[in-house]
N, C-alpha and C positions, 0 to 999 in steps of 0.2 A: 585491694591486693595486699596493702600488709596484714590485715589479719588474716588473709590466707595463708599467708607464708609465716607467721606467728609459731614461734616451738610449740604452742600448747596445742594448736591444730591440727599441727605435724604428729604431736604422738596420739592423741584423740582419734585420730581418722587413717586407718590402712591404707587408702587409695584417693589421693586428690585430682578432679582433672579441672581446669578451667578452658574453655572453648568460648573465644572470641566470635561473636558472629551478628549480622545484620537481618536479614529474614532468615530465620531459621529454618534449613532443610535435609532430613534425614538421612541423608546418604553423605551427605557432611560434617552433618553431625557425629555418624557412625565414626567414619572416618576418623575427627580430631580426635573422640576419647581413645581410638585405640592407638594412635601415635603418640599421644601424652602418655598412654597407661603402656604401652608398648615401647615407646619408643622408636618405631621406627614407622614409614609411609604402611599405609594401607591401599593397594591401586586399585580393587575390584569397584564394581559400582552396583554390581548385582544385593538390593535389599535383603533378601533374604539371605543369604550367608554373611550377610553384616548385623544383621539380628541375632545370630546365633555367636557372632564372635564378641561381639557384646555381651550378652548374655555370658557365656562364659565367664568373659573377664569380671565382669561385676558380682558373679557367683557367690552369693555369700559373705564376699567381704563390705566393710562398715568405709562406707564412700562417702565423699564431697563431692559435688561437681557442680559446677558454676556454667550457667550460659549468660555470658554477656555481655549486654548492651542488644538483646530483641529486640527489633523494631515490627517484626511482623510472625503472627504463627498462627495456625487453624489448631480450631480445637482436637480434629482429627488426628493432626499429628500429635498435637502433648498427648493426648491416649495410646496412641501409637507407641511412643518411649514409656509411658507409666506400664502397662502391658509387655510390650516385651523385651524391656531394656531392664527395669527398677522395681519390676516386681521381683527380682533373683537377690536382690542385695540384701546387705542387712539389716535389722528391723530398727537401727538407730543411725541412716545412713540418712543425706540430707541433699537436696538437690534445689540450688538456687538460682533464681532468673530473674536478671537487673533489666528492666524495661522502662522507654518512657512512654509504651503504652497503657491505656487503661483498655483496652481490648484483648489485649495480651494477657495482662492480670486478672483480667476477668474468666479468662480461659482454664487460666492455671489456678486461681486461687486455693490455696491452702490458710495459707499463713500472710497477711499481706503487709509488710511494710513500706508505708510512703514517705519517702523523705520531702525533710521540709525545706520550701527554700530560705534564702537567706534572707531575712528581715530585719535585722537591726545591724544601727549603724557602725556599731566597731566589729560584729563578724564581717561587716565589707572591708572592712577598713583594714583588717592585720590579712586576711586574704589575700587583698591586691597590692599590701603593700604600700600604699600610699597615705601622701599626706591629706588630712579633712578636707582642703578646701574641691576639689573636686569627686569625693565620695558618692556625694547622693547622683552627682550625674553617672557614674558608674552604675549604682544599684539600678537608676534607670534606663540607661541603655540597656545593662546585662539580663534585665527581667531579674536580679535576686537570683541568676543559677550560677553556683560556685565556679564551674567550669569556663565559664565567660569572663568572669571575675579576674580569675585569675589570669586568664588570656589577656585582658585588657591589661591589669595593672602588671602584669611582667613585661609587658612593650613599653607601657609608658615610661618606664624606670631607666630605659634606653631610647627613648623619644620622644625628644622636644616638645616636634610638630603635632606630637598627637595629646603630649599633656596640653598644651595651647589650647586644641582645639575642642578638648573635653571642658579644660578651665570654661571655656566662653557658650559652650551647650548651657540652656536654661529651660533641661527636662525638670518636670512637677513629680512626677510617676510614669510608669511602663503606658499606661494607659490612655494621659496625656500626649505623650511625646512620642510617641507612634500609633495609626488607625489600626494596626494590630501586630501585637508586639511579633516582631521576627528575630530572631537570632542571628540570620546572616548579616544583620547591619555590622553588631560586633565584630564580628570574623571580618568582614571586609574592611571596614575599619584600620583593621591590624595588620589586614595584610597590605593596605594602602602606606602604610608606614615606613615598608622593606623596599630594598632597591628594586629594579627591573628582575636580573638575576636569580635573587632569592625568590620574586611572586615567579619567574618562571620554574625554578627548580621546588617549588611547592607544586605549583599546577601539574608536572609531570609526574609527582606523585599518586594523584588524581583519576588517573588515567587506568589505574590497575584497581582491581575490587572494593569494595568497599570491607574492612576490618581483616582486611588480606594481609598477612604476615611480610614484609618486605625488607628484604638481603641489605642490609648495610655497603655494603662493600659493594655490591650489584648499583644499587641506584645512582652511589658515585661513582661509579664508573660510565653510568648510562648520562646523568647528568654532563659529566667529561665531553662525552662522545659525543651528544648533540649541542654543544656548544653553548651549554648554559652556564660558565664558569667563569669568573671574570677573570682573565689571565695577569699574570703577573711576574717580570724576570726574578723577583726573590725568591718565590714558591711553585713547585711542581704544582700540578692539578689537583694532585691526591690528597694535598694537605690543603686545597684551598677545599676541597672538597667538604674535606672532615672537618674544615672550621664552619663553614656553613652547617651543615648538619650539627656540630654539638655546641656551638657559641651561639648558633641565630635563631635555630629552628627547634631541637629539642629543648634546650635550655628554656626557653620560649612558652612550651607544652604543647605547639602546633605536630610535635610526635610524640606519644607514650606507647605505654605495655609492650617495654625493652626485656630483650630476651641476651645472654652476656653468658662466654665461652669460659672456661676452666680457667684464663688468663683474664678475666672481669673487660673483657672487651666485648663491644656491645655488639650482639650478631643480626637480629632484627627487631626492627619494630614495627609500630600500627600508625595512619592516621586516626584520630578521634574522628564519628560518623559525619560530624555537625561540620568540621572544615571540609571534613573532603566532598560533604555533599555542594558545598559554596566554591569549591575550585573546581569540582567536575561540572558546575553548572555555565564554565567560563567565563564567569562576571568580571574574572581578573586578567 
C-alpha cells in the first residue's frame, strides 16, 4: 500500500484502482473498479453492462489496479477480465494480484513474484519488536510470515501473560513444534490475551464477509447495542468504543486497509482474511 500511494506512482499511472477481495468474482469485481474509478456505488448485477462499463472506463488509459489478497479464481474468469476488461487499456498499464495461492498464480502467471518469508533472526526481531530472548519461539510459532510477527510481538509489548508464556515455549522450528504448521495457533493465541469484551467485539466483526469494507462508526455503534462494551460512569459508550477499536484492536493490526475522511478520521476498515477466518470459525 505505500508504494501504491507513492507520488511517483501517482504521476506514472492515469488511473489506480485497488480492490480488496477473497474469492474473486466478476460482478464484484466490476463493481469495486468502478466505484474507486467512479466514485460512486454501482447497483446493477447484470455482467454484461458491467463489461461494457468497464471497458469504457479503462479505455485507453495507462492503469494500475491491484486485487488483493485472492484466495480463490478459475482460470476462466482471469480470461474473462484479460478479454474484456484489459485488453482496452493502455499498452503500459499493469494489473497486479497478491495471492497466497500457487493455483492462483498459476492461473494468472505473467510475471511471478514470490515473497520470501522471514528467516533470519534480527528481521524477526526489529519486526515484532522484541527482545532476543524469546525470538526464535516467535519465528516458530509465526511460520517466519511477517504478518503473525508482527501480531504476535505488538501484543506481547502489552502482555505479560503471553510474553511468559512464549518465554517458556521450547519450539526447535515450525516443523517441530507443530504436526503442521497452522496459523490459527497464532491468532488465537493473541486473541486469548484480550479481555472477554474485546475477543467478543472482534468475533462480531467476523460475522459480516470476509475483506468487506466496515463502517467505523457503524460497528461501534452495533458493538454499543449488543452489549459488548464494558461500561463505565466516566465514559459514554462512544468513547469506550473508539478506544477499543484504536488502542486495542487496530493499533494491534487485528484491523488494516483504513480508509480516512477530508478531516484524517478514520471511515472504514478491513479484518486481515487469516483473523477473521479464526473468529468466524468460533474458537473464541
Amino acid at each position: 500500500m505505500l508504494i501504491y500511494e507513492h507520488i511517483s506512482v501517482q504521476e506514472h499511472f492515469e488511473m489506480r484502482v485497488w480492490v480488496k477481495v477473497d474469492g474473486l468474482e466478476l460482478t464484484h469485481a466490476a463493481q469495486q473498479i468502478l466505484k474507486s474509478t467512479m466514485h460512486m456505488s454501482c447497483s446493477t448485477d447484470d455482467l454484461n453492462e458491467l463489461d461494457e462499463m468497464v471497458r469504457d472506463t479503462l479505455l485507453g488509459r495507462r492503469c494500475l489496479i491491484v486485487f488483493d489478497g485472492v484466495e480463490s479464481m478459475t482460470q476462466d474468469l482471469w480470461l474473462h477480465m484479460k478479454m474484456m476488461w484489459f485488453d482496452s487499456v493502455y499498452l503500459r498499464s499493469v494489473v497486479l494480484i497478491t495471492t497466497p495461492s500457487e493455483d492462483v498464480a498459476n492461473h494468472v502467471y505473467n510475471e511471478l513474484f514470490e515473497l520470501r518469508l522471514l528467516s533470519q533472526y534480527e528481521d524477526c526481531r526489529q519486526l515484532a519488536l522484541v527482545s532476543s530472548d524469546v525470538v526464535k519461539n516467535i519465528e516458530a510459532l509465526c511460520g517466519n510470515i511477517p504478518m503473525l510477527i508482527k501480531l504476535v510481538g505488538s501484543m506481547m509489548r502489552y502482555h505479560d501473560n503471553l510474553r511468559r508464556l512464549l518465554s517458556k515455549m521450547q519450539f526447535l522450528d515450525v516443523s517441530s513444534s507443530l504436526p503442521t504448521f497452522d496459523a490459527s495457533v497464532a491468532v488465537l493465541l493473541c486473541v486469548w490475551a484480550f479481555s472477554r469484551q474485546l475477543r467478543q467485539c472482534l468475533a462480531f466483526c467476523s460475522i459480516f464477509p470476509k475483506a468487506c469494507a466496515l463502517d467505523r462508526v457503524n460497528i461501534i455503534n452495533m458493538w454499543a447495542a449488543h452489549g459488548l462494551l464494558k461500561t463505565s460512569p466516566k465514559h459514554n459508550l462512544r468513547d469506550i468504543g473508539d478506544s477499543y477499536f484504536h488502542h486495542q484492536l487496530l493499533c494491534r493490526s487485528f484491523f488494516t486497509d483504513i480508509s480516512r475522511n477530508g478531516y484524517g478520521d478514520i471511515t472504514e476498515f478491513r479484518m486481515p482474511g487469516l483473523i477473521h477466518r479464526v473468529m468466524h470459525a468460533g474458537c473464541c
